[in-house]
MIMI-205436 format. One record per residue (C-alpha): x, y, z; residue number from 0. Coordinates in pm, 1 decimal, padded with zeros to 6 digits. Layout:
# MIMI-205436
<rec east="X" north="Y" up="Z" num="NUM"/>
...
//
This chain:
# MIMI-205436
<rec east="05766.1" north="00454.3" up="01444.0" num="0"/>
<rec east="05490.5" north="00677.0" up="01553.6" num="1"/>
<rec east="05244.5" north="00577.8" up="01864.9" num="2"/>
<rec east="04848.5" north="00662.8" up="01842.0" num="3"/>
<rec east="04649.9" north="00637.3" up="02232.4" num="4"/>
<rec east="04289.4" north="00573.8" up="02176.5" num="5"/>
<rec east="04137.1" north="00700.3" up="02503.7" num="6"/>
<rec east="03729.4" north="00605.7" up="02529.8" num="7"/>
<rec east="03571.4" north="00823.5" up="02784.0" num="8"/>
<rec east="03526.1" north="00715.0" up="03137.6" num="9"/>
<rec east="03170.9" north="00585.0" up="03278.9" num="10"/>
<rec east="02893.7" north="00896.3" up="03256.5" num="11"/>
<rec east="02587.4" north="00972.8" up="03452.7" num="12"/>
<rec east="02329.7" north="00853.0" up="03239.4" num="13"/>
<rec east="02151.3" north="01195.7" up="03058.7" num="14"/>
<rec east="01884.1" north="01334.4" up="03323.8" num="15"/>
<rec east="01601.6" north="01425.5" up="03168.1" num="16"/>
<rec east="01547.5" north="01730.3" up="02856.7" num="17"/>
<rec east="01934.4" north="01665.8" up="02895.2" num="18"/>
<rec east="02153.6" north="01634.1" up="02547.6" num="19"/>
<rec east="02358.5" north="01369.1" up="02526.7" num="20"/>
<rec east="02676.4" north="01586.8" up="02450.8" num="21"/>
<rec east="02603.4" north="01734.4" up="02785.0" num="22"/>
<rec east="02638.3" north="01389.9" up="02998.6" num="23"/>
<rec east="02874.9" north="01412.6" up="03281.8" num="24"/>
<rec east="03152.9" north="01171.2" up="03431.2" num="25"/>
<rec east="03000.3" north="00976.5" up="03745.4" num="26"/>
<rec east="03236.2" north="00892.6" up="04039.3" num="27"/>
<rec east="03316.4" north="00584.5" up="03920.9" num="28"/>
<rec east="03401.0" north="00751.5" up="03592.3" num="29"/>
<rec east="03668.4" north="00993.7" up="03766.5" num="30"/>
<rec east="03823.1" north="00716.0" up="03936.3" num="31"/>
<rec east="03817.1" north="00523.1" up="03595.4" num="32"/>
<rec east="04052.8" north="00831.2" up="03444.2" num="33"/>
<rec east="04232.0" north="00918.4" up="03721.3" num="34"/>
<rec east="04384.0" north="00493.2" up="03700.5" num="35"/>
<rec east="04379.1" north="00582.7" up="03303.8" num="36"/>
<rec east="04607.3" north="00855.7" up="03380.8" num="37"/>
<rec east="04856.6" north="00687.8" up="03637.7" num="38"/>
<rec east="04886.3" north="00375.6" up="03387.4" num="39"/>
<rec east="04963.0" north="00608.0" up="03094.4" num="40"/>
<rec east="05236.6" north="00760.0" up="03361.7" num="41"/>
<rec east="05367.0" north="00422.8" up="03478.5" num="42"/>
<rec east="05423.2" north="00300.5" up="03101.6" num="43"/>
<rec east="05573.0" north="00601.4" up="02989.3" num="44"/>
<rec east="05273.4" north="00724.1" up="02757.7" num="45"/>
<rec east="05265.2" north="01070.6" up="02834.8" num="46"/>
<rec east="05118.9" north="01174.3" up="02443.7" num="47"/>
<rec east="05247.4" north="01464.8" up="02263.8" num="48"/>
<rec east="04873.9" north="01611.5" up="02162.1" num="49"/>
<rec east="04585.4" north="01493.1" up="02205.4" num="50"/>
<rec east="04239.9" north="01548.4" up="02058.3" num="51"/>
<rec east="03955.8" north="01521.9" up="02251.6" num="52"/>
<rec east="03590.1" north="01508.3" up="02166.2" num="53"/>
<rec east="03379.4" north="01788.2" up="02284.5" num="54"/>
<rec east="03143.3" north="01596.1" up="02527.6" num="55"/>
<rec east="03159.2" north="01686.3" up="02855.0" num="56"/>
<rec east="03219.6" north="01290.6" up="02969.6" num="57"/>
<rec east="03552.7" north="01308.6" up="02714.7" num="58"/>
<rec east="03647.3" north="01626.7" up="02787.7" num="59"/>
<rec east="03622.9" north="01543.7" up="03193.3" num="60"/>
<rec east="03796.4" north="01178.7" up="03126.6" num="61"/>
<rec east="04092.7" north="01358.4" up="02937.6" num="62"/>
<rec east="04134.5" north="01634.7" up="03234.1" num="63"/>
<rec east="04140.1" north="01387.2" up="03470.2" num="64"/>
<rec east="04445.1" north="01191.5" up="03316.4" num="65"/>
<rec east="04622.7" north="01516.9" up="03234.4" num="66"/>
<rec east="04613.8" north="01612.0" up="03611.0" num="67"/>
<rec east="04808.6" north="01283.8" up="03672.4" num="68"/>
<rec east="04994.5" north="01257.5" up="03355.0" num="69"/>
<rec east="05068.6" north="01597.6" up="03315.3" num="70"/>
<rec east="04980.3" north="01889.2" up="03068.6" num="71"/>
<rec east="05022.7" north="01839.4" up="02706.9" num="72"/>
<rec east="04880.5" north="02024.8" up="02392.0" num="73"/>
<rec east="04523.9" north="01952.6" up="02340.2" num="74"/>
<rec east="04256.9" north="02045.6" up="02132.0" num="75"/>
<rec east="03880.6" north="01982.2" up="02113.7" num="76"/>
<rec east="03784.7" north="01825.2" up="01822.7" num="77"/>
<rec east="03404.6" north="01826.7" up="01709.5" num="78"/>
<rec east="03412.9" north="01564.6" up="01430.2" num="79"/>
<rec east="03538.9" north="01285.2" up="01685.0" num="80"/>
<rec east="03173.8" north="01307.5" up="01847.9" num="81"/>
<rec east="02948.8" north="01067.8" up="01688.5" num="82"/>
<rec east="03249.9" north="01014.1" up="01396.9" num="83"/>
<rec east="03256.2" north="00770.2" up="01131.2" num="84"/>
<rec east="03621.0" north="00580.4" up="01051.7" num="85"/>
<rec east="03637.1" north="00753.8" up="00779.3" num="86"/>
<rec east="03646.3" north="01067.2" up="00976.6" num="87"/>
<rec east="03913.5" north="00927.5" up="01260.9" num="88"/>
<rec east="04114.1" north="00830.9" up="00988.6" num="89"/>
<rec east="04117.5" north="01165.8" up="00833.6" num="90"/>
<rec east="04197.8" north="01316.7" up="01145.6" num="91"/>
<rec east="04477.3" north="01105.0" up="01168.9" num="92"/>
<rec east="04602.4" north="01189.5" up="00836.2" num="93"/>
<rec east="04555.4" north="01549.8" up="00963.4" num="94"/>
<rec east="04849.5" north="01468.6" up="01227.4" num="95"/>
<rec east="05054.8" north="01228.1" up="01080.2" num="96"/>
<rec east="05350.3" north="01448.3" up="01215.1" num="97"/>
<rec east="05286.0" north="01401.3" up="01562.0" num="98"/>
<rec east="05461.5" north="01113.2" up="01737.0" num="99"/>
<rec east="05230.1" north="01016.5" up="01960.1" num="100"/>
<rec east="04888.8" north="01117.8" up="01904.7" num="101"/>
<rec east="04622.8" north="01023.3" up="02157.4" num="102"/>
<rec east="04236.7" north="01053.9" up="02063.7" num="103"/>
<rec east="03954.5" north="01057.5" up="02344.4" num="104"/>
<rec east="03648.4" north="00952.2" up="02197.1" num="105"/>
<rec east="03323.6" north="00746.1" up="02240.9" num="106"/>
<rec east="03241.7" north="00375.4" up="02136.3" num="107"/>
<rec east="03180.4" north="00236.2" up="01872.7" num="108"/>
<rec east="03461.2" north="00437.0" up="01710.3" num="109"/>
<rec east="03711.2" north="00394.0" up="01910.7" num="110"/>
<rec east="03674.9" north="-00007.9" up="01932.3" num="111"/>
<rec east="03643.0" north="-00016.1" up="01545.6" num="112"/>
<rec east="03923.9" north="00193.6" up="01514.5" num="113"/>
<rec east="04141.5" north="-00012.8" up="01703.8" num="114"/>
<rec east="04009.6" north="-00303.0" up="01493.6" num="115"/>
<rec east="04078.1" north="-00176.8" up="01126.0" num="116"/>
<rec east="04452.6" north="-00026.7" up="01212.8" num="117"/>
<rec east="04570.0" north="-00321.1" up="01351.2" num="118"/>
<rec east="04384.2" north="-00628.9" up="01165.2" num="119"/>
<rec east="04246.3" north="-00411.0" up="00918.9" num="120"/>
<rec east="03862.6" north="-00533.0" up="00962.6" num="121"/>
<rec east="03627.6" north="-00313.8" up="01139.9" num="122"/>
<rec east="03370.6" north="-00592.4" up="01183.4" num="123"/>
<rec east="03639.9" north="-00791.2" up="01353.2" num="124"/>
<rec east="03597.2" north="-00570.4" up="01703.4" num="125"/>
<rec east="03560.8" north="-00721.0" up="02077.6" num="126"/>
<rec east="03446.5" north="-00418.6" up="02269.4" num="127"/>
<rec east="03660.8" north="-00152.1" up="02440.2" num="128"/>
<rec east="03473.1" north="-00087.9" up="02840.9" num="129"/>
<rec east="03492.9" north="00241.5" up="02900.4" num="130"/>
<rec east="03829.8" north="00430.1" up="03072.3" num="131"/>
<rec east="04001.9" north="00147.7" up="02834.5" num="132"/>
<rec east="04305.9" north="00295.9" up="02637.2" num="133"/>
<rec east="04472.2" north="00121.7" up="02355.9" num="134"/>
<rec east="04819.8" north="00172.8" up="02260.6" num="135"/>
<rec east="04875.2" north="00104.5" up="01859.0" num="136"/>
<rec east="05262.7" north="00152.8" up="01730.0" num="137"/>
<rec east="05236.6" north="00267.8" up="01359.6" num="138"/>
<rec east="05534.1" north="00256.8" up="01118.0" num="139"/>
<rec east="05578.1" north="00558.9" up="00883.6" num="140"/>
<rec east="05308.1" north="00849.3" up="00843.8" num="141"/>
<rec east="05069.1" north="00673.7" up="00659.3" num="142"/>
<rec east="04750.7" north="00550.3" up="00839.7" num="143"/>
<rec east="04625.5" north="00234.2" up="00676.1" num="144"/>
<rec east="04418.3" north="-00082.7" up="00732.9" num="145"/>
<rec east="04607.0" north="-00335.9" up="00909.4" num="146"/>
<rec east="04938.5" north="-00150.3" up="00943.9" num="147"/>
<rec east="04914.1" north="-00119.1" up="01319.8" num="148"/>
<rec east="05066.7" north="-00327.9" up="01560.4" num="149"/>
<rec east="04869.2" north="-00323.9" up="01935.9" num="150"/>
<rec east="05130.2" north="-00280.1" up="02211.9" num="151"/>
<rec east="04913.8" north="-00216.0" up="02509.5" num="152"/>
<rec east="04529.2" north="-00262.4" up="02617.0" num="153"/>
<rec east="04477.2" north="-00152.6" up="02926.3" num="154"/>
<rec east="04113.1" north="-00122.4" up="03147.7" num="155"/>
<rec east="04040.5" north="-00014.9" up="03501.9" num="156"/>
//
């Protein structure tokens, strides 16, 4: 059985003005957010064996946060998780089927949906994920289907 982490980014400053979006930084509360993401993932034994990370600076600050306390794994930036569709997570998923666990950092609503679909296999059917939240999803075999996951952890600062 393979494990997928689906990391949403910690709490941001909101965008300052003439900024992008892309650009938004974590706030204070937001580093303490991922540095308690980090220890949990420590604690229950979830250090992930890559992880793909969006390319906004809130993700990409959330995911070196947790690293620092979880320790250094591989990582890559990954442009289509910005703004994605399911269809797209899913495909990146497919993509890395070979990885045992896989952990994703990545923004709302995709990361709540995606939750939702793997493990009751309606996307609809989603209650929110706050941000810093990480949920753990144990998936049988390689192939990445509607309803085939099974949550084993939700966890939120």
């Amino acid at each position: 059985m393979r494990e997928l982490i689906l990391l949403r980014h910690a709490h941001a400053e909101p965008a300052a003005p003439g900024q992008a979006d892309i650009d938004r930084p974590l706030s204070a509360q937001g580093l303490a957010e991922a540095e308690a993401a980090g220890r949990w993932l420590l604690a229950q034994g979830l250090v992930p064996d890559c992880v793909l990370c969006s390319p906004a600076r809130r993700a990409r600050e959330t995911l070196e946060a947790v690293l620092q306390v979880a320790g250094y794994v591989e990582q890559r930036l990954e442009q289509a998780i910005y703004e994605a569709t399911l269809g797209t997570l899913i495909g990146l998923l497919q993509e890395h089927r070979e990885v045992e666990r896989l952990m994703l950092v990545g923004h709302n609503p995709g990361m709540e949906r995606l939750v939702a679909l793997l493990h009751s296999g309606q996307s609809g059917q989603y209650r929110g994920m706050p941000t810093a939240a990480v949920a753990v999803l144990s998936l049988p075999g390689t192939d990445i289907e509607p309803g085939v996951g099974r949550l084993s952890a939700f966890w939120w600062p």
